[in-house]
ZADREN-774649 format. One record per residue: residue in three letters; x, z, y of N, C-alpha, C, CB in turn. Coordinates in pm, whole numbers, padded with zeros to 5 digits, always signed. Glycine has a CB too. Layout:
N
AlaXZYXZYXZYXZY/...
END
This chain:
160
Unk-03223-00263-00782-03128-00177-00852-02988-00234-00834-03164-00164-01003/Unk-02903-00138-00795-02770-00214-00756-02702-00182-00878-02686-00166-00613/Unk-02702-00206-01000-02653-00194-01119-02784-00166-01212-02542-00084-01119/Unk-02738-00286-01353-02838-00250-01453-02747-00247-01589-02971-00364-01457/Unk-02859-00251-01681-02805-00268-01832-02797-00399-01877-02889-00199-01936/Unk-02663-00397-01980-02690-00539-02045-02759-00536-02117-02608-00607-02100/Unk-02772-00616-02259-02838-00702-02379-02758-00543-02453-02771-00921-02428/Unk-02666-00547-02437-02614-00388-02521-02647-00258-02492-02475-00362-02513/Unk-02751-00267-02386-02748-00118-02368-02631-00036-02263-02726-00066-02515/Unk-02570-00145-02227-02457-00095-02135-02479-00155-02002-02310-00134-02189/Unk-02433-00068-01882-02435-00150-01758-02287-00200-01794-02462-00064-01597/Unk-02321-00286-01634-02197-00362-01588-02207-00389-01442-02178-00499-01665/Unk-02110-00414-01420-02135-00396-01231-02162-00521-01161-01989-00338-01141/Unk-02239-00507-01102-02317-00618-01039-02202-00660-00894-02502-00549-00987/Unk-02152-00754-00869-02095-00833-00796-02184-00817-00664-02082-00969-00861/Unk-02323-00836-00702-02429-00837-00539-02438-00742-00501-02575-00875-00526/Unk-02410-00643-00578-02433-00475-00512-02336-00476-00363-02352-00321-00650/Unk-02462-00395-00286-02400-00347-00124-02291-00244-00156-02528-00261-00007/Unk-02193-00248-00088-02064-00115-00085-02159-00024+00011-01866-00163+00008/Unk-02164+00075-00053-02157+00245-00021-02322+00197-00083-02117+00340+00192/Unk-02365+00132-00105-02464+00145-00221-02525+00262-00282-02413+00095-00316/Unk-02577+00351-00295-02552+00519-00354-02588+00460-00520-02701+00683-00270/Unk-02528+00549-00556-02551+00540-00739-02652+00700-00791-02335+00549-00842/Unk-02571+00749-00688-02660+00912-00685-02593+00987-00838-02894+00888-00702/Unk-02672+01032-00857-02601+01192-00956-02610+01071-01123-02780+01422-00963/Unk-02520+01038-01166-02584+00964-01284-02511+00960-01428-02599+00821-01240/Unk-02524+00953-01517-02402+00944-01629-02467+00818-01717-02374+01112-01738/Unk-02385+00732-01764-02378+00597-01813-02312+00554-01905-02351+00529-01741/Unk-02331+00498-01961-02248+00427-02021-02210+00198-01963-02327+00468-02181/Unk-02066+00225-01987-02046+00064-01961-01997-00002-01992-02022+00021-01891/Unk-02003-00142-02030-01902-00216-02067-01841-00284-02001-01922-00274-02138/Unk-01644-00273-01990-01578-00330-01860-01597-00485-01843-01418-00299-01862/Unk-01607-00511-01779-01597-00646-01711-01440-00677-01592-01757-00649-01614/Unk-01410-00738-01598-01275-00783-01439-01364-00771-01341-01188-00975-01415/Unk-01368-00764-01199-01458-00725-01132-01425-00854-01035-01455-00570-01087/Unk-01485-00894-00964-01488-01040-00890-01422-00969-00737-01685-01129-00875/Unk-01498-00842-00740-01443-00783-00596-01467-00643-00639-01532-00831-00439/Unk-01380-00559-00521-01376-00436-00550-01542-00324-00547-01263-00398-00447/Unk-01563-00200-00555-01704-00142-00525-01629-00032-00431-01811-00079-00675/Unk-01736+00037-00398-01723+00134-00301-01876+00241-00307-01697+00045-00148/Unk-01855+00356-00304-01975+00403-00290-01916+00596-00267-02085+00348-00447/Unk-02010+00668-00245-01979+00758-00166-02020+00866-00255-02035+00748-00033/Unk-01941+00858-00410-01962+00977-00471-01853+00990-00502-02050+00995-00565/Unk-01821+01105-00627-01706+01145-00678-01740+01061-00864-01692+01348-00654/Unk-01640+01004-00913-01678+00924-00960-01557+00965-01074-01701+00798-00878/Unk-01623+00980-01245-01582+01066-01321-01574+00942-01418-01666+01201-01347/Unk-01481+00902-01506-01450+00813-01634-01394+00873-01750-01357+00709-01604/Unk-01453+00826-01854-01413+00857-01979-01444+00742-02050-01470+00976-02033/Unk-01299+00758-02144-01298+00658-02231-01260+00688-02383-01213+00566-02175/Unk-01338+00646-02474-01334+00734-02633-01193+00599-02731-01582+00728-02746/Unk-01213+00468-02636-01046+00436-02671-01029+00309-02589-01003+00403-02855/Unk-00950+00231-02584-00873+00106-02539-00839+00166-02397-00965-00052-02538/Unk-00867+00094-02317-00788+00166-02161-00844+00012-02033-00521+00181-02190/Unk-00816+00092-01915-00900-00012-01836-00789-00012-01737-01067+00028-01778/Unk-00730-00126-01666-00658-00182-01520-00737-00137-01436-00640-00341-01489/Unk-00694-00070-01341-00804-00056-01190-00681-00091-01102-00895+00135-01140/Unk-00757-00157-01015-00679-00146-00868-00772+00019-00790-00721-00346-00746/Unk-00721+00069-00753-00758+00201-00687-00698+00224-00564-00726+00313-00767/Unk-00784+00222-00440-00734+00196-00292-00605+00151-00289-00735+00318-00204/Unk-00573+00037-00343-00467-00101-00311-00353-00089-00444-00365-00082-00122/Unk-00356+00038-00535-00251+00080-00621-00272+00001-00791-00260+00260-00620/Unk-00229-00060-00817-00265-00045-00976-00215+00031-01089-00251-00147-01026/Unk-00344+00070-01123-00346+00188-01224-00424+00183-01359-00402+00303-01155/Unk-00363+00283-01475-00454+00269-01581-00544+00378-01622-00386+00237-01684/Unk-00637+00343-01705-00732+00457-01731-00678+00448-01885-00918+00433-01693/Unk-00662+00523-01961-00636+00561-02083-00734+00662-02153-00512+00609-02077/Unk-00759+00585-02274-00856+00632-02415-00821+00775-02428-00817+00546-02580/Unk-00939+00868-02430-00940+01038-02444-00889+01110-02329-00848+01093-02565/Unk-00876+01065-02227-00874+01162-02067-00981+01101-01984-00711+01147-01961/Unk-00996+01217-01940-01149+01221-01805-01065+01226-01671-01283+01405-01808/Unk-01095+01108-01612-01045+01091-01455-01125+01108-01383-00998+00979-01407/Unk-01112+01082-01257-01176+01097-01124-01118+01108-01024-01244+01183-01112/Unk-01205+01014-00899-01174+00984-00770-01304+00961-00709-01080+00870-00757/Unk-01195+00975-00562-01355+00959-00486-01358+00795-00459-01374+01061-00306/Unk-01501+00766-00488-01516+00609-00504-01541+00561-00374-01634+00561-00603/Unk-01485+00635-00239-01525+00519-00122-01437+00432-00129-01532+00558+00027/Unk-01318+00512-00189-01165+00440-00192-01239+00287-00295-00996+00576-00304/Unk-01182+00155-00267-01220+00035-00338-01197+00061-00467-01154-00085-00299/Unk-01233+00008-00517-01175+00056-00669-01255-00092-00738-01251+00257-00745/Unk-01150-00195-00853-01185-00261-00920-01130-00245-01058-01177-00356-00865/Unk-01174-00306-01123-01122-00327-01285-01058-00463-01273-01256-00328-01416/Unk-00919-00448-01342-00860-00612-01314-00869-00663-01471-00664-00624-01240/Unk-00847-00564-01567-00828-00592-01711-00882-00506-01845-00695-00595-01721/Unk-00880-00526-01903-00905-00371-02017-00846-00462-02141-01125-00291-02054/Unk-00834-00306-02263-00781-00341-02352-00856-00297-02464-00664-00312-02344/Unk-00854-00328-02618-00950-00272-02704-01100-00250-02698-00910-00173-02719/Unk-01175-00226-02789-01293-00223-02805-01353-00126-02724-01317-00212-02925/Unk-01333-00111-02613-01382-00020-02488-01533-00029-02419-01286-00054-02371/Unk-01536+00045-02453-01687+00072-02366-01670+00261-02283-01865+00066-02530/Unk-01721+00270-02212-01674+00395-02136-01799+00493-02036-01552+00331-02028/Unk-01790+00597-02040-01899+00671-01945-01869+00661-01828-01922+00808-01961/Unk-01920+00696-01707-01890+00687-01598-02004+00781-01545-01874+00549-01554/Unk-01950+00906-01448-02082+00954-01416-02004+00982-01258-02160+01102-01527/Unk-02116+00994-01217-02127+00997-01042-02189+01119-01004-02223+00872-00971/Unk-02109+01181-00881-02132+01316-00847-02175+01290-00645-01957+01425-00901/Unk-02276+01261-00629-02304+01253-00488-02170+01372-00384-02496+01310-00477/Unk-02081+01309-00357-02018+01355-00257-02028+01485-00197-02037+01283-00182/Unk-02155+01528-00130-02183+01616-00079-02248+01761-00191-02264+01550+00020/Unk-02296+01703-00349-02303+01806-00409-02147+01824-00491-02434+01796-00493/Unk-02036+01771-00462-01934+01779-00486-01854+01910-00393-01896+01646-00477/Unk-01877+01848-00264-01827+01943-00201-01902+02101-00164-01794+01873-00098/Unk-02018+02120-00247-02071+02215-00250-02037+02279-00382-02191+02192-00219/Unk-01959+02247-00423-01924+02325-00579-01855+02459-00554-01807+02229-00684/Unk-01783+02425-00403-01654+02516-00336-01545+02537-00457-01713+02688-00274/Unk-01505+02402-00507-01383+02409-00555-01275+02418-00475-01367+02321-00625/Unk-01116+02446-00548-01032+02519-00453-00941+02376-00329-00901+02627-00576/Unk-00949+02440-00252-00917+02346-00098-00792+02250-00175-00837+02470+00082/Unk-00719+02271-00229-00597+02187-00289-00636+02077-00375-00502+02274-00375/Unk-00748+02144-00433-00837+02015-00546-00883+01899-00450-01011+02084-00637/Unk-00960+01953-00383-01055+01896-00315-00967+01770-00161-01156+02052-00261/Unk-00846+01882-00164-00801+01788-00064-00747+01640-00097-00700+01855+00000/Unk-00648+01673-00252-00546+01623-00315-00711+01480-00362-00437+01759-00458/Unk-00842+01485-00385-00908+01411-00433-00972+01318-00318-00987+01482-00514/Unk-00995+01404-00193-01047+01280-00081-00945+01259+00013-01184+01315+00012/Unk-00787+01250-00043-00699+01185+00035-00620+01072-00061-00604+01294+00103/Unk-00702+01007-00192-00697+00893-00282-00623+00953-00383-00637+00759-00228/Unk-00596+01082-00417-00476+01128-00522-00569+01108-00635-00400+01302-00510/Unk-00594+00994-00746-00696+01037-00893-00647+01135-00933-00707+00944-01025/Unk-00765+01167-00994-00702+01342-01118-00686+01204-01253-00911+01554-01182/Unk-00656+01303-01367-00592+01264-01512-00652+01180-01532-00589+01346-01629/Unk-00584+01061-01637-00663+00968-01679-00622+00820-01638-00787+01004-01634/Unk-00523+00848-01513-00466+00720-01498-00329+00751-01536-00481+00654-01357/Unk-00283+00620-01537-00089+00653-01513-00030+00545-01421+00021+00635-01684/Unk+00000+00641-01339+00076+00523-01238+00232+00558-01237+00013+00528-01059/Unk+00325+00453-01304+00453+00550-01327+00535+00598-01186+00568+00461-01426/Unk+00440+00535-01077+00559+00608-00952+00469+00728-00903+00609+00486-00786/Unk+00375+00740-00955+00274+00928-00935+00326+01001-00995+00114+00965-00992/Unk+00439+01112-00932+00385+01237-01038+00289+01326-00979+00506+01338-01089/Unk+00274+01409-01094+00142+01527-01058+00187+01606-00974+00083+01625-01174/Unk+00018+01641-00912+00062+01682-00821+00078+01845-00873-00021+01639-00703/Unk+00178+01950-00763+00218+02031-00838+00075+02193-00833+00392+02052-00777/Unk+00118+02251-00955-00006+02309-00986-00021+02468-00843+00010+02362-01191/Unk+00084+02474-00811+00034+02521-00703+00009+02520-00585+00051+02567-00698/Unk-00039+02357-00560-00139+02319-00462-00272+02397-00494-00161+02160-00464/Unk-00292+02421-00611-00416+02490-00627-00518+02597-00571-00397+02522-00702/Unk-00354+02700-00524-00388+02846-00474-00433+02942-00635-00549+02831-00339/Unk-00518+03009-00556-00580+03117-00698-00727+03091-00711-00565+03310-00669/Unk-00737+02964-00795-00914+02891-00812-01020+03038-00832-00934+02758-01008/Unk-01102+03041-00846-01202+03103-00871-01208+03066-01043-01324+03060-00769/Unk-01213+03211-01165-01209+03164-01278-01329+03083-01343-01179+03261-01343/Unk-01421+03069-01266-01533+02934-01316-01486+02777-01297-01684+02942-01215/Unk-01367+02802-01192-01351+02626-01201-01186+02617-01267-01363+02529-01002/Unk-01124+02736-01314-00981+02715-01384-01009+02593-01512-00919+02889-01459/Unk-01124+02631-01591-01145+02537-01682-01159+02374-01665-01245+02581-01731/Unk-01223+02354-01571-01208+02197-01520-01104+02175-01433-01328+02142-01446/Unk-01029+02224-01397-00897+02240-01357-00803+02160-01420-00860+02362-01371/Unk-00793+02296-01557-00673+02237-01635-00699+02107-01731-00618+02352-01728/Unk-00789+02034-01739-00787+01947-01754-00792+01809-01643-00852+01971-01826/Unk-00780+01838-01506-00781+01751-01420-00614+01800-01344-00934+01759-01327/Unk-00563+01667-01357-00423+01679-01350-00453+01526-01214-00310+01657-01542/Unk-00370+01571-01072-00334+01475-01002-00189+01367-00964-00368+01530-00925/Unk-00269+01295-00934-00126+01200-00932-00130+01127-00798-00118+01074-01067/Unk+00022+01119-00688+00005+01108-00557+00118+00988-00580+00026+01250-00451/Unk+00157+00929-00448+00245+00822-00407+00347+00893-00448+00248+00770-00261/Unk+00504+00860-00465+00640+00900-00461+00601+00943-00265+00783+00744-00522/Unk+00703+01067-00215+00707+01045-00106+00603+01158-00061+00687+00904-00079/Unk+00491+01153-00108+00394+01246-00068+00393+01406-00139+00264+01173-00095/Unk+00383+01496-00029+00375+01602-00037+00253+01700-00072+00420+01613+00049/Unk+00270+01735-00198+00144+01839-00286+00067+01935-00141+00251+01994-00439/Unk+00148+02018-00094+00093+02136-00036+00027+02123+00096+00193+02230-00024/
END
């Protein structure tokens, strides 16, 4: 098992785990740890946190995850935890890649997510969001997970 539970009932990420490792379709709960080295794996990879906030390095950037927003990125990009704050413990669920891209969410989502842009949930103060009409005209089944997934790109980089 390339990840288990602790003594709490929570995973934590195993250091020996292989990169691109599959985690497969999963929802969890965890408690952060600093990570010794970064992970990698080949889903779409969803966080929530009910409070304190977590440091990630995220394909080379450092960024935060903040208490009551749901983020997501695609996890081939490295991604570690350098720090956290408060009594945090957090979900984490994993969306196999390929049933991701079978959702046929709209091409702007999808692009803006496997070219390292996270949706909401981090703050990186030189990201702004990206703008909402990269979107196009979603299909009204995915407007709802939409407007709560807000992206954030380099200064420099272009939404459309």
């Amino acid at each position: 098992m390339a990840f288990g539970p602790s003594s709490t009932n929570m995973f934590r990420f195993d250091p020996n785990r292989p990169d691109f490792a599959p985690y497969g379709f999963t929802c969890v709960r965890w408690a952060p740890t600093p990570m010794r080295r970064p992970d990698r794996h080949n889903e779409i990879e969803r966080n929530f946190l009910g409070r304190g906030w977590l440091a990630y390095l995220l394909g080379g950037r450092k960024i935060r995850v903040e208490a009551g927003h749901l983020s997501a990125f695609w996890a081939a990009m490295p991604h570690q935890i350098l720090d956290y704050g408060g009594e945090t413990d957090y979900f984490v669920a994993t969306l196999p890649l390929v049933w991701f891209l079978q959702c046929k969410l709209p091409d702007g989502f999808v692009h803006a997510l496997l070219h390292g842009h996270p949706a909401d949930g981090f703050a990186a103060p030189d990201s702004p969001p990206l703008a909402a009409s990269s979107f196009g005209n979603p299909p009204s089944a995915t407007v709802s997970w939409i407007r709560v997934t807000r992206f954030h790109e380099p200064a420099g980089v272009s939404g459309a």
